[in-house]
GUTI-72866 format. One line per 10 residues: number of its first residue (from 1); their letters; for each residue z, y, x of N, C-alpha, C, O, CB. Coordinates in Angstrom, 2 decimals, padded with zeros to 5 digits. Glycine has a CB too. Example, Ala and Ser with C-alpha at 12.3 -4.5 7.8 and 13.67 -1.06 7.14 Angstrom:
1> AS> 007.80:-005.69:013.19:007.80:-004.50:012.30:007.80:-003.30:013.20:008.46:-003.32:014.24:009.05:-004.47:011.31  007.08:-002.25:012.85:007.14:-001.06:013.67:007.87:000.03:012.90:008.04:001.14:013.41:005.72:-000.60:014.08
//
This chain:
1> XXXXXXXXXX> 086.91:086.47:143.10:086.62:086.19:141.71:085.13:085.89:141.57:084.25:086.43:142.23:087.03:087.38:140.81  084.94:084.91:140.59:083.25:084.55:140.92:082.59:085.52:139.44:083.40:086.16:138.76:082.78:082.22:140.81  081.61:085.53:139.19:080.81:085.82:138.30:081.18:085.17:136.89:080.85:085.86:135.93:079.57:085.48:138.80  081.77:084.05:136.63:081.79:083.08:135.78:083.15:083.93:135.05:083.35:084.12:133.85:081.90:081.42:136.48  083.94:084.31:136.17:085.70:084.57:135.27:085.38:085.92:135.00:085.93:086.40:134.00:087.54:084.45:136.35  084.41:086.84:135.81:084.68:088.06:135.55:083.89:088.42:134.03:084.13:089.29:133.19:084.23:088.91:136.85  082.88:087.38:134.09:082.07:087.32:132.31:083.25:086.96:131.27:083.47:087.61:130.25:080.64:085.76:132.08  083.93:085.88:131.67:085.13:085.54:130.51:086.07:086.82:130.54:086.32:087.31:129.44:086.16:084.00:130.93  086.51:087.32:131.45:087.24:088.33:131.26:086.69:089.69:130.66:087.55:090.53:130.40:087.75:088.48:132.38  085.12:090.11:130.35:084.94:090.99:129.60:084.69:090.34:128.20:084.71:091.07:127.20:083.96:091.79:130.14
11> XXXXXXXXXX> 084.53:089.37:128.12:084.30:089.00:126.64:085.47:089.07:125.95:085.48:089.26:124.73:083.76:087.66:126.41  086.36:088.95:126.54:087.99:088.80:125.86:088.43:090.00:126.00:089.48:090.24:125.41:089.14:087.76:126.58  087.90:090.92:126.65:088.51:092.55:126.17:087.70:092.59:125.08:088.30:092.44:124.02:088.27:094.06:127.26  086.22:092.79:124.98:085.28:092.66:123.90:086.20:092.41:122.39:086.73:093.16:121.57:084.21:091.31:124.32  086.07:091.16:122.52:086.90:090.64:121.44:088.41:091.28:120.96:088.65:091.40:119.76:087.10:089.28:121.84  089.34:091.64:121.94:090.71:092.05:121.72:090.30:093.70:120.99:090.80:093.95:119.89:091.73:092.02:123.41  089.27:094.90:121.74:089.01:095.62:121.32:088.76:095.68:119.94:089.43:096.43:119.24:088.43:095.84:121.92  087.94:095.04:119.51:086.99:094.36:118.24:088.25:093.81:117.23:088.07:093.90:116.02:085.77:092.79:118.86  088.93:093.51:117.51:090.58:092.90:117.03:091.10:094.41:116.85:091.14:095.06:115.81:091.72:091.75:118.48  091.35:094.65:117.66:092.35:096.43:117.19:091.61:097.04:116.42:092.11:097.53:115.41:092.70:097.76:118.46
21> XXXXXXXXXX> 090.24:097.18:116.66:089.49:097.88:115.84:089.43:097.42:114.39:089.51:098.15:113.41:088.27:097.92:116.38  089.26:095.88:114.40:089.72:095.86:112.38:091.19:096.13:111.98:091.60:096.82:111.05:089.50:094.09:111.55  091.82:095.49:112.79:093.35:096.29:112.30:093.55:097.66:111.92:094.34:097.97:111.03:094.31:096.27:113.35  092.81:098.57:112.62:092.91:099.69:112.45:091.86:100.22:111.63:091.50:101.39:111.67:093.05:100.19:113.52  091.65:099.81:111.29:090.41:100.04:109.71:090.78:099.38:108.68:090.30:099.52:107.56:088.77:099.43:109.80  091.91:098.40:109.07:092.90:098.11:107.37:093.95:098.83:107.20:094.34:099.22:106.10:093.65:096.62:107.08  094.42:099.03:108.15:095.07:100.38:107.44:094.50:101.61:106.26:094.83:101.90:105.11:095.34:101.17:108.58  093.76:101.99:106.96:092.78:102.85:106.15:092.18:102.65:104.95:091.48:101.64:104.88:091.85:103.05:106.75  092.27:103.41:103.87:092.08:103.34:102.64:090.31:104.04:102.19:089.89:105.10:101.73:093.45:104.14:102.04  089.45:102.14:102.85:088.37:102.58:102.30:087.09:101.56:101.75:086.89:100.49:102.33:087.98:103.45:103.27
31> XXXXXXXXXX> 086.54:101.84:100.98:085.51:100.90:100.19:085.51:100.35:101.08:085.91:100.55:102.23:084.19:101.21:099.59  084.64:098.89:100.15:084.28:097.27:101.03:083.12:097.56:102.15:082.82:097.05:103.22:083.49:095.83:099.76  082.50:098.94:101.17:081.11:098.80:101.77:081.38:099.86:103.34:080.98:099.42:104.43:079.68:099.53:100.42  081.89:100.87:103.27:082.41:101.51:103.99:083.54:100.91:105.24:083.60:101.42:106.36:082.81:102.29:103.13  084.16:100.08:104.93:085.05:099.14:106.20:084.26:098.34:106.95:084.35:098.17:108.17:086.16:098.07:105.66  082.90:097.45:105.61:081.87:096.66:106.17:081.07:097.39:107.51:080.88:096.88:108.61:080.86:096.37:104.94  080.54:099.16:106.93:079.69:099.67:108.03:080.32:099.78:109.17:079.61:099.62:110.17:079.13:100.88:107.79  081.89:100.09:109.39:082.78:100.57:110.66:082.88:099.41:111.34:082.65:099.36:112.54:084.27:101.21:110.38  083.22:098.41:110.68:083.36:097.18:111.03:082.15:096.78:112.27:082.26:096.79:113.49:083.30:096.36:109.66  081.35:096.53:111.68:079.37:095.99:111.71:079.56:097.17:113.14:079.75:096.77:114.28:077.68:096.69:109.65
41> XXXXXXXXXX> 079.47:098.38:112.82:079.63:099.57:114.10:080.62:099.42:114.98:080.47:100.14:115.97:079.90:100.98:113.65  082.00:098.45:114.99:082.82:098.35:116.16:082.24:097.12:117.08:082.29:097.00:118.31:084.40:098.11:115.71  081.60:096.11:115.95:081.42:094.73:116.36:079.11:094.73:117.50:078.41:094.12:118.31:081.65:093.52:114.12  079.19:096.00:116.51:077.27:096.02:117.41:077.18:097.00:118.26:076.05:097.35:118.61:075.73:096.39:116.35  078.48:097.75:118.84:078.32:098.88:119.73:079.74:097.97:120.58:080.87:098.43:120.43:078.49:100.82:118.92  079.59:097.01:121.21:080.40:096.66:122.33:081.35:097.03:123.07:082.39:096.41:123.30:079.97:096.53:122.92  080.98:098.15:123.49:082.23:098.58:124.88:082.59:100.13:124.01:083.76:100.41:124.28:081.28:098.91:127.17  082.09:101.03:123.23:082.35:101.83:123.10:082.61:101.80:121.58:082.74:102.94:121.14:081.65:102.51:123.73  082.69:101.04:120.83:083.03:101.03:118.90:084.20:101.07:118.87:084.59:102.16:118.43:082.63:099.69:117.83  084.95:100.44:119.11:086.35:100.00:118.70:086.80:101.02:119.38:088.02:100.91:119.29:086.98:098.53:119.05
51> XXXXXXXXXX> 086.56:102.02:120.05:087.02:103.26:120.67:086.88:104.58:119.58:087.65:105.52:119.37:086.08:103.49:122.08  085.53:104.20:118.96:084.88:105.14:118.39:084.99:105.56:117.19:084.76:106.63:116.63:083.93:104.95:118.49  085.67:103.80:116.66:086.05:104.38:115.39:087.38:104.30:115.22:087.80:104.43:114.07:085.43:103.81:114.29  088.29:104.09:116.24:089.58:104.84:116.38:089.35:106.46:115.95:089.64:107.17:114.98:090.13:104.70:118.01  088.73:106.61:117.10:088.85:108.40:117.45:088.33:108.74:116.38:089.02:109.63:115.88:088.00:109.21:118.80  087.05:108.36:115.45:086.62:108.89:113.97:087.89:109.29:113.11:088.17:110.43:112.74:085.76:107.66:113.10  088.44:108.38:112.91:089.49:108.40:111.90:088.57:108.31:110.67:088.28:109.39:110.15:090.51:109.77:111.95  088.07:107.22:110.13:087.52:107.00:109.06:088.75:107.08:107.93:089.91:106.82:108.28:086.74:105.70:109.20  088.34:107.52:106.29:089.23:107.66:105.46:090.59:108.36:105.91:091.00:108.75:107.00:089.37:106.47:105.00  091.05:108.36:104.84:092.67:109.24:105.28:093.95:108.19:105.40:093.97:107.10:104.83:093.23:110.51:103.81
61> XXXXXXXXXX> 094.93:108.64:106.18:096.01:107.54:106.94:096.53:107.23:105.80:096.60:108.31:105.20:097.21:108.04:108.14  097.04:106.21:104.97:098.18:106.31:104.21:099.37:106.04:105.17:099.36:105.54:106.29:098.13:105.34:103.02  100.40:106.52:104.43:101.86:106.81:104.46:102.25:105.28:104.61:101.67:104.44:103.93:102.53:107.68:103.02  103.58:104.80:105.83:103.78:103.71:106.73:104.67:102.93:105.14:104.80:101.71:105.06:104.84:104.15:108.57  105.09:103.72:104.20:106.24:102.97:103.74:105.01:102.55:102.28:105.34:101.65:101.50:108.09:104.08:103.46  104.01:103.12:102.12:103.08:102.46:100.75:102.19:101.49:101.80:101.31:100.85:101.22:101.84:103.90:099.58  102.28:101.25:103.30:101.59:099.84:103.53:103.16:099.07:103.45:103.42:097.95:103.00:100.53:099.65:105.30  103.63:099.59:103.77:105.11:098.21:103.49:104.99:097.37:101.93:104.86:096.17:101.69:107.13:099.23:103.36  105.11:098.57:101.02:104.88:098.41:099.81:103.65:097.51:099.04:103.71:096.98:097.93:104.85:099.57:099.54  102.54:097.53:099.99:101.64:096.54:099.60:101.92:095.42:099.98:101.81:094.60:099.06:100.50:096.72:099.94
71> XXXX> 102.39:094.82:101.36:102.19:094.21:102.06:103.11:092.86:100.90:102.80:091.70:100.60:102.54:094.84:103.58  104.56:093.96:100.45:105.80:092.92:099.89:104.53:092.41:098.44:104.36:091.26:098.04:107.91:094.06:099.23  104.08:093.22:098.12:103.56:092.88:096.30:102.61:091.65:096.72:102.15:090.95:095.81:102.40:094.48:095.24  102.25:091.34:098.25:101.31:090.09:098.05:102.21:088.69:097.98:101.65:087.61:097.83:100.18:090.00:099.39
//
């Protein structure tokens, strides 16, 4: 493997991490400004954010059947 694929191949965990990590902060029921900071903190702490603010558990979980419930009202 040269240097060239093994750079593409961390940027694309980078990114996929950075991907779970906003998914998993829309779930969560929390201000613009507050999703903005977790967000900004998964996306400027690289290898360890999108880990970090899993394990935080920012805001409280809502209940699987009131995200169903939003999801139909859009």
């Amino acid at each position: 493997m040269t240097t060239g694929i093994l750079r593409q191949l961390l940027a694309g965990f980078l990114v996929a991490m950075l991907v779970l990590a906003l998914l998993y902060l829309r779930r969560r029921p929390l201000t613009p400004l507050q999703a903005a900071a977790w967000g900004l903190f998964a996306l400027l702490v690289p290898a360890l954010g999108p880990f970090l603010v899993i394990l935080a558990h920012p805001g409280r979980s809502r209940p699987r059947a009131e995200i169903v419930r939003a999801r139909r009202r859009r």
